[in-house]
N, C-alpha and C positions, 0 to 999 in steps of 0.2 A: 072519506075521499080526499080531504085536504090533507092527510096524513100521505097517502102514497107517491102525489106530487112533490111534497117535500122532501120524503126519501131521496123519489128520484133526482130531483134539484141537491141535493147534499151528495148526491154520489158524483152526477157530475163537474161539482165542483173539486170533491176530492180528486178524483178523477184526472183530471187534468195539471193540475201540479205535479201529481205524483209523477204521470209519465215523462215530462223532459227531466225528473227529478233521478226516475231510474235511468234513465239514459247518459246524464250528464255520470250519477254513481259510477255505471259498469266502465266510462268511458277512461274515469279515473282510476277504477281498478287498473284496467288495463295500461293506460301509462306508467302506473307505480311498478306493475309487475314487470314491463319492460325495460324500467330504469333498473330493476331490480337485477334481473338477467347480465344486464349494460354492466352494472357493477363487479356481480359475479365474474365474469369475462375477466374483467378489466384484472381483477385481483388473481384468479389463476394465471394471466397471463405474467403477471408479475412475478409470483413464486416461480413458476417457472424459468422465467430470464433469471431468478438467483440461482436456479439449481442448474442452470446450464454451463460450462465451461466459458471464462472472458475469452475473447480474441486478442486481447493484449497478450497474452499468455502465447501466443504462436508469433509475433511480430519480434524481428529482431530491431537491436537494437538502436537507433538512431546514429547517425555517423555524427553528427556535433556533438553526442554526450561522451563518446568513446575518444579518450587523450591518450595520446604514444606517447609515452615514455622514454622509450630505447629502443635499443636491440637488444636482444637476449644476451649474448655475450659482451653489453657493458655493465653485467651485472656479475660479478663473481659470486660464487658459493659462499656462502658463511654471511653476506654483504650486508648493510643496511645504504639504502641511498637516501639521502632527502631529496624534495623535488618542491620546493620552494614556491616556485608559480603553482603549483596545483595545490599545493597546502595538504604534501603527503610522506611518506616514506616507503620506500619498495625494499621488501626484507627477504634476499633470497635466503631459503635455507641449504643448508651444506649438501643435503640431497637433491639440490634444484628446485625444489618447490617455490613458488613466489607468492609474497601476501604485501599487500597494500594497504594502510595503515593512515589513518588521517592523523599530522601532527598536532592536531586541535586535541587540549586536557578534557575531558568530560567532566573536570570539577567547575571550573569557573572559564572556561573556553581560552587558557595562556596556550601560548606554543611548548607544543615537548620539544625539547633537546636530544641528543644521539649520543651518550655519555661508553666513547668506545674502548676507556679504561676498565667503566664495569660492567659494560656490556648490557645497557638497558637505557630506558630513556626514562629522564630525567624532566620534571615541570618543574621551573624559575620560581615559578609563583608563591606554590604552597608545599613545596617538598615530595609529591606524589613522585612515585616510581612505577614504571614497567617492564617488566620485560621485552624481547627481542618479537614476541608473537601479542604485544599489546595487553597482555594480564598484569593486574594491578599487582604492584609489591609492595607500596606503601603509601598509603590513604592520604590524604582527604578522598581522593577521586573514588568516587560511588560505584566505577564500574571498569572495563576495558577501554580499550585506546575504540574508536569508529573504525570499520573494515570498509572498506572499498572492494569489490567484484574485479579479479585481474582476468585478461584474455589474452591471451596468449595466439596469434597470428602469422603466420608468414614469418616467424624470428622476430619477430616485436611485439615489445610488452605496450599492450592497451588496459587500461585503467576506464570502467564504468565509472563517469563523476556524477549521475544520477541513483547511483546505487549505493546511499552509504549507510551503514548498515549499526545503528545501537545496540551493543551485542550486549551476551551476562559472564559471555563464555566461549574460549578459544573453541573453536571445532574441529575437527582435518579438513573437512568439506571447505574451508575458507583456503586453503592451500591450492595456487592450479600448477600445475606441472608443464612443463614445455618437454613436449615431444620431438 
């Protein structure tokens, strides 16, 4: 007889720990698993905003980064201009194309020079040559002259000065043509 009260006295005891025990358990399941969800969320939501196209990409482009240069026609064919305040050169080509060209060496940052005996620009510094479309001709310089984005507007040449561009390699695409 003293044996079945004691059971019973042991279960009760067991008994009751356990149950706020499993309650406080599931209770924790359940927030881990909702934090779990919360994360998942969180993380597709992210890959998706990478795989989605910027809006930067449809906005034109700021009117204080866009600098007028000219008018189309103070630019003759064949021409190289300097533009001194902008720290650039505007090179129309003989078929009208226009390419913008930052005067800054990409070897040690000297100014190029506009050498229009041999038809190429020339760095003071260290000897470097380029060509008239900013391709290296003679070293130290690591690479091309910096292209600047031209636009072409209403008869005047705009120059992108947020858009400068470390190239490896002339392209046509850097060419804009005035219509």
């Amino acid at each position: 007889m003293t044996q079945e009260p004691n059971r019973e006295m042991e279960r009760r005891m067991t008994d009751k720990p356990e149950q706020p025990e499993r309650g406080r358990r599931s209770f924790m399941k359940k927030i881990w698993l909702i934090l779990g969800f919360v994360a998942l969320a969180e993380f597709l939501c992210f890959i998706i905003s990478l795989l989605r196209p910027s809006k930067e990409t449809h906005k034109s482009i700021p009117a204080e980064s866009l600098r007028v240069i000219g008018n189309v026609e103070e630019f003759p064919a064949g021409s190289v201009t300097p533009d001194r305040v902008n720290r650039l050169y505007i090179v129309r080509e003989k078929d009208g194309a226009f390419l913008a060209l930052s005067l800054t060496c990409p070897h040690l940052g000297c100014s190029v020079l506009w050498n229009e005996e041999s038809q190429q620009f020339d760095c003071p510094c260290h000897s470097s040559a380029f060509d008239r479309r900013g391709i290296v001709l003679s070293s130290p310089a690591p690479r091309p002259l910096d292209y600047l984005p031209v636009i072409i507007e209403e008869g005047k040449v705009k120059v992108d000065m947020t858009g400068v561009t470390r190239r490896k390699r002339f392209e046509p695409s850097q060419l804009t043509y005035a219509l």
